[in-house]
C-alpha positions, 0 to 999 in steps of 0.5 A, a space after each residue: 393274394 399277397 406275395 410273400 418270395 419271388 426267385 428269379 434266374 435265367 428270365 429275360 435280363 435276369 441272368 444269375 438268381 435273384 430272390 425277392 423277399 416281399 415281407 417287409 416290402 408288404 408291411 410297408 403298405 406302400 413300396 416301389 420298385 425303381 430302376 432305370 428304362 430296361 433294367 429289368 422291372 417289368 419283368 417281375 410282374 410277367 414273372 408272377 403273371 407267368 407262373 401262376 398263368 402260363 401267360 406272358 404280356 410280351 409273347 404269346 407261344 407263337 413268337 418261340 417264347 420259351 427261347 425269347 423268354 430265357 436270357 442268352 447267357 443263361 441255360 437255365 430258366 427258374 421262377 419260383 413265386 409264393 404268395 398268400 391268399 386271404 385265408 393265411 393259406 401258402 401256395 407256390 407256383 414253380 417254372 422251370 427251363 433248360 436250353 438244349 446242350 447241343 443245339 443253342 436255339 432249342 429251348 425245351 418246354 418249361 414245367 410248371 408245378 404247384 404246391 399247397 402249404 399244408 401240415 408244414 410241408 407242401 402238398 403238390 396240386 394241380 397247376 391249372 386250379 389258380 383260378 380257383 385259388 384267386 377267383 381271376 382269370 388271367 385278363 382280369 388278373 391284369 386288370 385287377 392284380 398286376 396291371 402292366 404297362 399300358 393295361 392301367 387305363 383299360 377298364 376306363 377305355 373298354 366299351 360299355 359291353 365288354 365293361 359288362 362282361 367284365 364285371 360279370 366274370 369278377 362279381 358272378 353276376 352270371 347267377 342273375 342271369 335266369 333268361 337261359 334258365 327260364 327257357 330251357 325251363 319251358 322246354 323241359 316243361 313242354 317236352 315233358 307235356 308231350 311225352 305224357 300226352 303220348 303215353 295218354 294216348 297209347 293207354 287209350 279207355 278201359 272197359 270195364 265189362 272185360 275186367 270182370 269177364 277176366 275175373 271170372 275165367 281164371 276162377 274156371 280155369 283154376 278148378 280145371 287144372 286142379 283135376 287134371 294135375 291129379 290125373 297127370 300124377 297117377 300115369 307118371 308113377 306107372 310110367 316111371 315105374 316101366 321105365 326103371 324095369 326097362 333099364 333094369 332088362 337091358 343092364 341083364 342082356 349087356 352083362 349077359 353079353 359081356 360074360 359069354 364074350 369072357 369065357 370065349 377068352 379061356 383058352 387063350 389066357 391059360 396058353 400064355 400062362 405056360 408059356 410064361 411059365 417057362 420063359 422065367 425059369 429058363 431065364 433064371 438058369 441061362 440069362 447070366 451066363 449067356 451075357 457074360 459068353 457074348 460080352 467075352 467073345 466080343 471083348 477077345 475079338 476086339 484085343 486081337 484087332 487093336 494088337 495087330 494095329 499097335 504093332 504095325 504102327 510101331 515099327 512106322 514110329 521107329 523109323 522116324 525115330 532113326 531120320 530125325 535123331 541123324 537130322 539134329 547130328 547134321 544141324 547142332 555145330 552150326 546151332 552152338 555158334 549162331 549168336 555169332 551171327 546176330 551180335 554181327 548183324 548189331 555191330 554192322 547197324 551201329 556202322 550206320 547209326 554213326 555215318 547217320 551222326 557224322 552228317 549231322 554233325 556236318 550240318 550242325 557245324 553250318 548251322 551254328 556258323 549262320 546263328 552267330 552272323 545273325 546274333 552280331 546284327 541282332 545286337 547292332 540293331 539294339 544299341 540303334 533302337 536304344 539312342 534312337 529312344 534315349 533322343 526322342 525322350 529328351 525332345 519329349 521333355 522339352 515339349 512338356 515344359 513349354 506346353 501352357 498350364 491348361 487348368 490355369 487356362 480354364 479358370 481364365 476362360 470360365 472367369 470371362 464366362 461367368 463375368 458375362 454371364 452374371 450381367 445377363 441374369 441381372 437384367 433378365 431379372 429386373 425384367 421378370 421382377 418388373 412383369 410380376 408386379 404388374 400380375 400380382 395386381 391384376 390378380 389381386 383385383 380379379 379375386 376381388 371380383 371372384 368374392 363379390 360373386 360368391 354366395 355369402 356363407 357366414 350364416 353357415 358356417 361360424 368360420 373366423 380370422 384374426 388378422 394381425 395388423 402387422 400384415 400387409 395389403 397382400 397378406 390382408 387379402 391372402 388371408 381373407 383368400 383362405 377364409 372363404 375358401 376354408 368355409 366354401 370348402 366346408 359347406 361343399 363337404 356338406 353337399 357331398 355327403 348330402 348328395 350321397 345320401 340321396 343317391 343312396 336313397 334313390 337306388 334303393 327306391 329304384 330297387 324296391 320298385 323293381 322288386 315291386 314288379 316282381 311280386 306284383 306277379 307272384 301267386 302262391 302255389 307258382 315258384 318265384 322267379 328269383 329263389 324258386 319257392 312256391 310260398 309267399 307269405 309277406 309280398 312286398 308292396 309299396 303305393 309311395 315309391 314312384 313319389 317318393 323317388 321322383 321327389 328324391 331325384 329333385 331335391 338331388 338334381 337342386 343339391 347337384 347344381 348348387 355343388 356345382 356352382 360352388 365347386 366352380 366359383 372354389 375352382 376359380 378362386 383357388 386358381 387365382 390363389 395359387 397363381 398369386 402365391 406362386 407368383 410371389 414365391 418365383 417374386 421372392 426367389 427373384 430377389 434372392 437369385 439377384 442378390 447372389 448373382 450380385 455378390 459373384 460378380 462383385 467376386 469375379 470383379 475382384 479376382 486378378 487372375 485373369 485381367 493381364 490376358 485379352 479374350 483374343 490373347 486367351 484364345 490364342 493361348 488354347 490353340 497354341 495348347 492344342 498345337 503343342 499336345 499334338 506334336 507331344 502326341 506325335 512323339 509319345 506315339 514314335 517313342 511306343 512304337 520304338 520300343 516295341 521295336 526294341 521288344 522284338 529286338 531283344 526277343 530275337 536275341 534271346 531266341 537266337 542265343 538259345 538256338 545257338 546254345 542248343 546246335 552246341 549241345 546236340 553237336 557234343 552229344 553226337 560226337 559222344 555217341 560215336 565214340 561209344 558205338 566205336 568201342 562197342 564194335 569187337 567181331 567187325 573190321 570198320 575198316 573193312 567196310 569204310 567204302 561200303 554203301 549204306 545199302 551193301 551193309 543193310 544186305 549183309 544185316 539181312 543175310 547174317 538175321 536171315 541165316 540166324 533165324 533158319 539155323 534156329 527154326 530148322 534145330 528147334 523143329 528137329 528136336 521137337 519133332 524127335 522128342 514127340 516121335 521118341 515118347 510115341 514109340 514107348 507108349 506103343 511098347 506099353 500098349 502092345 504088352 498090354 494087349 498080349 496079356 488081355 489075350 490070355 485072360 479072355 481065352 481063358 474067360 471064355 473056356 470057364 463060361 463055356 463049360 459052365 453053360 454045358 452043365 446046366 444044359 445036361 442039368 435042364 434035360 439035355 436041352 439043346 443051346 439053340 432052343 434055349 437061346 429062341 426061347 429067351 429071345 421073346 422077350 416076353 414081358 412077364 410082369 405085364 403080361 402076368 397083370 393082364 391074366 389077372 385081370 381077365 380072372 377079375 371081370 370074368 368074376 364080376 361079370 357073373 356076381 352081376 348077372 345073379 345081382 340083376 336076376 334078383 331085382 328083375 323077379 320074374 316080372 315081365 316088360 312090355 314095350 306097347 304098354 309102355 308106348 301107349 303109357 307116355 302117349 297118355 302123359 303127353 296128351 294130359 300134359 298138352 292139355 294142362 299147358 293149354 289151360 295154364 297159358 289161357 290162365 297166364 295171358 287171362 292173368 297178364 291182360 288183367 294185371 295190364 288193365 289194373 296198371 293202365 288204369 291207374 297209371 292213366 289216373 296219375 299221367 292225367 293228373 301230373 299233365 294237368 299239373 304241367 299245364 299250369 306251370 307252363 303258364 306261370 313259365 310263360 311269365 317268368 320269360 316276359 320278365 327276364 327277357 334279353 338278360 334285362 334283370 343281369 344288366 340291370 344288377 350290373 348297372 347297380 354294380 358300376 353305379 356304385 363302383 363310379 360312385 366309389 371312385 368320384 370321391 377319390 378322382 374329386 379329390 386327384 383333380 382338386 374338386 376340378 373334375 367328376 366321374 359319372 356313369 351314362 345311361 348306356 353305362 359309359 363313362 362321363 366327366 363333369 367339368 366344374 371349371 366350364 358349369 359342371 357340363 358333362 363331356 367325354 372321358 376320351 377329352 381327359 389330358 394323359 395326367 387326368 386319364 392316369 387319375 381316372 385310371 386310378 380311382 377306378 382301379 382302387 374302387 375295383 380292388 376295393 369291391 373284389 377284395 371285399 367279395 374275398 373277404 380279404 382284410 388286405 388290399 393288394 395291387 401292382 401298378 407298373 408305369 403311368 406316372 411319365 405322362 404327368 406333371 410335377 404338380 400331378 405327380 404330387 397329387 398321386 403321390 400324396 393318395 398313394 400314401 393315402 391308401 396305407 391308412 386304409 389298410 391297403 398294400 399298392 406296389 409302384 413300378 415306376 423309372 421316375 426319380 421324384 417317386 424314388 425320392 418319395 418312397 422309402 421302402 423300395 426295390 432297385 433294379 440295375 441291369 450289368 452288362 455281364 451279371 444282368 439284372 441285380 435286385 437291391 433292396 432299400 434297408 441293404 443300400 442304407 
């Protein structure tokens, strides 16, 4: 997986958006991302590790992350990480958070959502496959990937059995696993022997006598049935035949019946023709005139009723006519005058308004007495404040120019400082100088000693030093240093290689020889328990492997001593080396320091600055300073406080002014509204009223709105009131004319119909009008009943052509019911006895079917149980071999041999050939120590820095194993912290390997809040955490 952009927001310290472009930080091979402790840094990994995961390394979900993970200031949260993976394929994970608008601590669960670039757009994918993509989990995600803060050295700390399991999930040794398989193999086998032996069982022998007996039955039973079929068919066609003319005799008899129920119905049906008959002409002479006779009597009736109601109502309406015209008379002089009224009623509420402003103004007149008192003290106080101020900057003045200069102060008293000083370091120096000399010769004849011991190696190695004659004792003895430590060296690398090679050898032997084991129990026909198949055409086979390893395995355990030796004696004499350089290096930097601090002091001594002055006299000068600067102090503080007072006081004099300014303004414009209101008063006397109350006043307002208000409402009523009463009486005058003119009409209607009707009757015989009228009230309906003849005429037709029809098909012949009887009796006893027959015949056939299937069946359920009985034997095998996962943990053993190998040569080098990483026969770490003979002790001894070396080398050997799996061409990890527990010359160490790994086409990013690695590091990131915007993320090439 390599990043390629991280958006942040809202995420612990991240307030507002922040965007990573890892691009150019991942070409750089080595980045680092720097900032002080809480700034922010961390969380960019738990951002990545969150939004592929849903995990985080601070919470789980039962501290209410979702509110702990949002910054306080921030209501929303946002990740969006996208990243590559070894294939060139784009993938981005994106989470998202919002707090709850109207409750603070409610923050609502984030949403993850995942894409796959493909096609130049992205595809949505399902967020819970990252596993698949990256083929970690997320705790080997960390272990791996993202290593946080205290997880670096947890893969060196974990116990041999989680170290087991761990490597299972990363390299998928789980397919090496064939113990689970094996068994349940054998359960399946056993289960499969006795669901056969069963069925075995449940066949049971086959006799063969019964196989023939069967044959030779169904044989008999086929000529059998043949004979009675014939018979069945001849008495089944006389059957059928009886039974066609039984149902052609009852069709005859039910039409027969039918027909005779018909003619019954004759009579009937012609009485009901006559009658309609003479319905419709009577209805066609009489129907119209009768209506119009009954519309018009009814119309002449109902006119004669409305008349007499119009009329009475009209002479009620007239009345009111008359009472309403006399009451408008009575109201209209007082109507005409009535504005009088309300314009009286206006005039006497301006009388009040004025007296409301002429005691207002009364109070005004007090009020701006009281604001011009108060402004003449206002403006004493000020001139106060003003010299009181004018003085307290004069004494402040003065103050000022008798304080001592204080920077003329401090360079007296740094001079004393430094003079003093610089005469202590002269004699720590000697001393030091004096100490060194004595070490330098001590280590000078302990590496004498050191060389004595050391195997000589110019045989070896053609390795030569021209010393120049220039060179010193020292030089001459640093230089022969090097030379042996330049040719040990070489012959080490040797040895290593050597070594390796060995080791090499070794774990292919004790493969082979494992493997051995295995097809030394191989035989053709049984599956090998590695790939499965039943062939074995080339078993591997070897008589020399247990020699040929035991042999290896000493000449290795020869060449480990020897290195051992020789990385011990290279220890102590490097030890020595460096002790001595380091020595002359702090010698020389002595003689420098002594020099310079020789020169300052003869500068100090020359200065004159300060020699006029005693120390107590200097002293005394800096307390008179701070006496004085008090007091200054004192005075500043007096003559703020003054001037804020003198603030308020020109406050006040400004709010007084306009109060006083604003009485003046509404005092005129008072006295100017009533002086309008006087001259808008024409109908009232003012001075009528000048000692009336404000309450006898508001009376006669009321009385003068109140007598308005009847006037008008009782006019405007009477008139309305007459005006409907006058428009009613026209409309009962046209009505009432109207409904006389009807009268005449519809008497005259009615004499027409009348003597129409008497015509027609003279015309129809002389029929009387009663027995027209009974006749046409039937209501027959004509048509219906019209439809009804004719259908009765229609079956009485067919009924008849049925009863010839059947006549002819029956000819004469004669049914017998007995006959027929005793026919069917026959069939049902032919039939009986062939069912018989062909059941015999069935079950004969279904036993024999039966026996032939079992037979054979039996021959193949033998034949695969003697099969099953074989391979559970070759089962019982395979499950001895791979017993108690012994073949898993002998491959992951495999797996952590070469994964310590790997990481020995790097924590060699990290320790400067001091220390070496071995693995246990339990499969836990180890160290050899050649500063103590290359003895094994525990990885737990290992100081904080050689852990943190430790930690690393396994991290890399681990990165390196899986990315390779991946078939990945780059190499990618985080490393947060773990550079605070090291020292300078450690942190050096690391570094140097750090940069190392650019040249192996790997890309490591550094976490870290120690400045020597920012000043190492030239791409990197800087994170500064603000107190309002949060935490701001720059990158190296935006600080240049």
């Amino acid at each position: 997986m390599i990043p390629v952009k991280l958006i942040l927001q809202g995420l612990y310290s991240y307030r507002e958006k922040q965007e990573i472009d890892f691009t150019r930080l991942t070409q750089a091979g080595l980045f680092g991302i720097f900032g002080s402790v809480g700034s922010g840094k961390s969380s960019i990994l738990e951002a990545i590790s969150f939004a592929l995961y849903g995990e985080s390394e601070r919470l789980n979900s039962r501290d209410n992350r979702n509110y702990n993970m949002m910054n306080l200031k921030s209501n929303e949260l946002l990740i969006d990480f996208e990243f590559k993976t070894h294939d060139s394929t784009g993938y981005r994970f994106v989470v998202k958070g919002k707090r709850n608008s109207r409750q603070f601590d409610d923050v609502k669960a984030f949403t993850t959502t995942a894409y796959r670039f493909d096609d130049s757009e992205w595809i949505p994918i399902d967020p819970k496959s990252i596993e698949q993509i990256t083929g970690l989990n997320y705790k080997n995600f960390r272990r791996t990937i993202i290593i946080p803060q205290g997880k670096f050295q947890e893969f060196l700390q974990l116990n041999p059995t989680e170290r087991t399991t761990m490597l299972k999930e990363l390299f998928n040794l789980d397919k090496y696993e064939l113990s689970d398989k094996v068994i349940r193999l054998e359960s399946a086998n056993n289960k499969l022997k006795e669901n056969i032996d069963g069925q075995l069982k449940g066949i049971g022998e086959i006799d063969p006598a019964r196989l023939e007996y069967l044959k030779n039955e169904i044989v008999r039973l086929n000529v059998e049935i043949a004979t009675q079929k014939q018979d069945l068919d001849v008495h089944r066609k006389q059957e059928q035949e009886l039974s066609a003319l039984k149902i052609l005799v009852q069709k005859f008899n039910k039409q027969d019946f039918e027909h005779k129920t018909l003619l019954n119905k004759n009579e009937y049906f012609a009485t009901l023709e006559s009658e309609i008959k003479q319905f419709e002409s009577l209805s066609l002479l009489f129907h119209s005139d009768l209506e119009q006779l009954k519309l018009t009597r009814n119309n002449l009736q109902m006119n004669k009723l409305e008349l007499e109601q119009n009329i009475n109502l009209q002479k009620v309406i007239k009345q009111q006519v008359s009472e309403w015209k006399i009451k408008i008379d009575q109201l209209k002089p007082q109507y005409e005058v009535r504005e009088q009224l309300l314009q009286t009623s206006e005039e006497l509420k301006k009388i009040l308004t004025m007296r409301e402003y002429e005691a207002e103004i009364e109070a005004l007149n007090v009020r701006l007495q009281k604001g011009n008192q108060v402004l003449i003290s206002n403006d004493m106080e000020l001139e106060r404040k003003l010299l009181k101020i004018s003085e307290m900057e004069g004494l402040l003045e003065e103050k000022k120019k008798k304080l001592p200069n204080l920077r003329n102060l401090t360079e007296f008293k740094q001079g004393y400082l430094e003079h003093k000083k610089m005469q202590e370091s002269i004699k720590d120096i000697v001393k030091t100088q004096q100490v060194i000399l004595i070490t330098n010769a001590e280590l000078f004849r302990r590496g004498e000693d050191i060389l004595k011991g050391a195997p000589d190696l110019s045989q070896l190695i053609e390795y030569k030093t021209e010393i120049p004659e220039s060179f010193s004792l020292e030089q001459i003895v640093a230089s022969k240093f090097y030379e042996s430590m330049d040719q040990m060296e070489e012959y080490i690398e040797i040895l290593e290689v050597d070594l390796k090679e060995k080791e090499k050898e070794i774990i292919t032997f004790e493969v082979q020889l494992k493997l051995e084991q295995y097809a030394s129990q191989l035989h053709d026909g049984k599956p090998c328990p590695l790939c499965g198949s039943l062939s074995h055409p080339y078993i591997f086979y070897r008589e020399d492997i247990t020699q040929q390893l035991n042999k290896l395995k000493s000449e290795k355990q020869e060449t480990t001593d020897k290195l051992n030796q020789l990385k011990e004696i290279l220890f102590s004499l490097k030890d020595n080396f460096d002790q001595l350089i380091s020595n002359t290096s702090k010698l020389e930097l002595l003689y420098d320091e002594a020099e310079k601090v020789s020169e300052k002091l003869v500068q100090i001594n020359e200065s004159t600055t300060f020699l006029h002055m005693t120390s107590q006299q200097l002293d005394a000068e800096f307390v008179r300073y701070d006496e004085e600067s008090k007091k200054i102090q004192l005075i500043e503080k007096e003559i703020k406080k003054l001037n804020d007072e003198l603030k308020t006081v020109n406050e006040n004099k400004v709010r007084f002014t306009k109060a006083i300014h604003d009485i003046e303004k509404d005092f005129v414009s008072r006295k100017s509204t009533i002086d309008l209101l006087i001259q808008q008063i024409n109908l009232v006397k003012l001075s009528n009223f000048e000692d009336c109350k404000a309450v006898d006043i508001n009376q006669h307002i009321e009385y003068y709105q109140t007598t308005y208000q009847k006037i008008t409402t009782q006019y405007q009523l009477a008139e309305k009131e007459y005006a409907t009463f006058t428009s009613t009486h026209s409309t009962l005058n046209g009505k009432i004319e109207a409904g006389q003119q009807s009268d005449l009409i519809f008497t005259k209607q009615l004499t027409d119909i009348e003597d129409r009707i008497t015509q027609k009757l003279i015309v129809a015989g002389n029929l009387e009008l009663s027995s027209v009228e009974a006749i046409l009230q039937k209501q027959l309906d004509c048509e219906g009943e019209k439809q009804r003849i004719n259908e009765y005429k229609q079956q009485l037709e067919a009924c008849r052509k049925a009863l010839e029809d059947l006549e002819v098909e029956i000819n004469h012949r004669i049914y017998n019911e007995d006959d027929h009887q005793q026919l069917i009796l026959q069939i049902a006893t032919l039939d009986t006895a062939l069912s018989e027959m062909n059941r015999s015949k069935g079950e004969n056939e279904k036993e024999l079917r039966q026996l032939n299937k079992d037979a054979e069946r039996y021959a193949l359920l033998k034949k695969e149980y003697d099969r099953l009985a074989l391979r559970g034997q070759d089962i019982t095998e395979l499950k001895n071999l791979f017993r108690s996962s012994g073949f898993v943990n002998y491959v992951s053993t495999v797996y952590l041999q070469n994964l310590c190998a790997a990481a020995n040569d790097r924590f060699y080098q990290l320790s400067r050939q001091k220390l070496g990483l071995e693995l246990a026969d339990d499969n836990s770490f180890q160290v050899r120590d050649y500063m103590n003979e290359g003895k094994l002790r525990s990885v737990k001894t290992l100081s904080g820095g050689q852990t943190f070396q430790a930690s690393l080398s396994l991290a890399l050997s681990l990165a390196d194993s899986i990315h390779k799996i991946a078939g990945s061409s780059e190499n990618f990890f985080f490393l947060d912290e773990g550079f605070g527990t090291l020292d300078k010359e450690s942190l050096e160490v690391v570094f140097e390997s750090l940069k190392a790994l650019r040249r192996e086409n790997r890309i490591v990013g550094v976490i870290s809040h120690v400045e020597d690695m920012q000043q190492e590091i030239e791409t990197f990131l800087k994170v500064v955490n603000h107190n309002e915007q949060g935490s701001i993320v720059q990158s190296s090439w935006e600080l240049l």
